[in-house]
C-alpha positions, 0 to 999 in steps of 0.5 A: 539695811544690814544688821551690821551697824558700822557705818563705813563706806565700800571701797571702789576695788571692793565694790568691783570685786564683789559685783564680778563674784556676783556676774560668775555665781550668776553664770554658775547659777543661770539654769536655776535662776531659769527655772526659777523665774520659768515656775513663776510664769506657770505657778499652778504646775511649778509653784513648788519651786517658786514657794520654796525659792521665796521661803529661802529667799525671806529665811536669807533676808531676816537671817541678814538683814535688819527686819526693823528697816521699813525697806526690809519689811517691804522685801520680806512682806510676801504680798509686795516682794513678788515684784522684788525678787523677779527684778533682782533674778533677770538682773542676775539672769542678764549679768551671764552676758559677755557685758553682764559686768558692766551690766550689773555696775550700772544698774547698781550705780543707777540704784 
């Protein structure tokens, strides 16, 4: 799904090292990823937040990522992607655990 079009496979120690750089950017960023999920559930008081969180979250997506994917288009596709990106921000809200390690690894072996 990226732009990048080499086609190599992630190691096991690189594919460990970036989900612990995920789980401690999650613990760094949990009071954000509340509120965030938080304006989501009163969208008339805090839509501001929501908006802006899904504005960058798209700008990110088609900075990143090949917007010729159908996948992709379906991520950036702000009718359906509401779904995606509250899914993607409790993953991240769970890995603040003691456990959230192993947490996000399974998830992501499960994917």
């Amino acid at each position: 799904m990226r732009k990048s079009y080499v086609n190599n496979n992630i190691k096991i120690n690189e594919f460990d090292a970036l989900i612990k750089i995920t789980v401690e950017m999650s613990k760094y960023l949990y009071p954000y990823i509340r509120e965030i999920l938080k304006s989501k559930e009163d969208i008339k008081e805090n839509s501001k937040i929501w908006n802006d969180f899904n504005k960058r979250f798209i700008e990110l997506i088609k900075e990143r990522f090949n917007v010729d994917s159908i996948r992709v288009k379906k991520i950036i596709n702000q009718t359906e992607n509401g779904e995606i990106i509250i899914k993607s921000l409790l993953i991240l809200s769970f890995c603040i655990s003691n456990q959230g390690y192993q947490k996000l690894k399974d998830f992501l072996y499960d994917f």
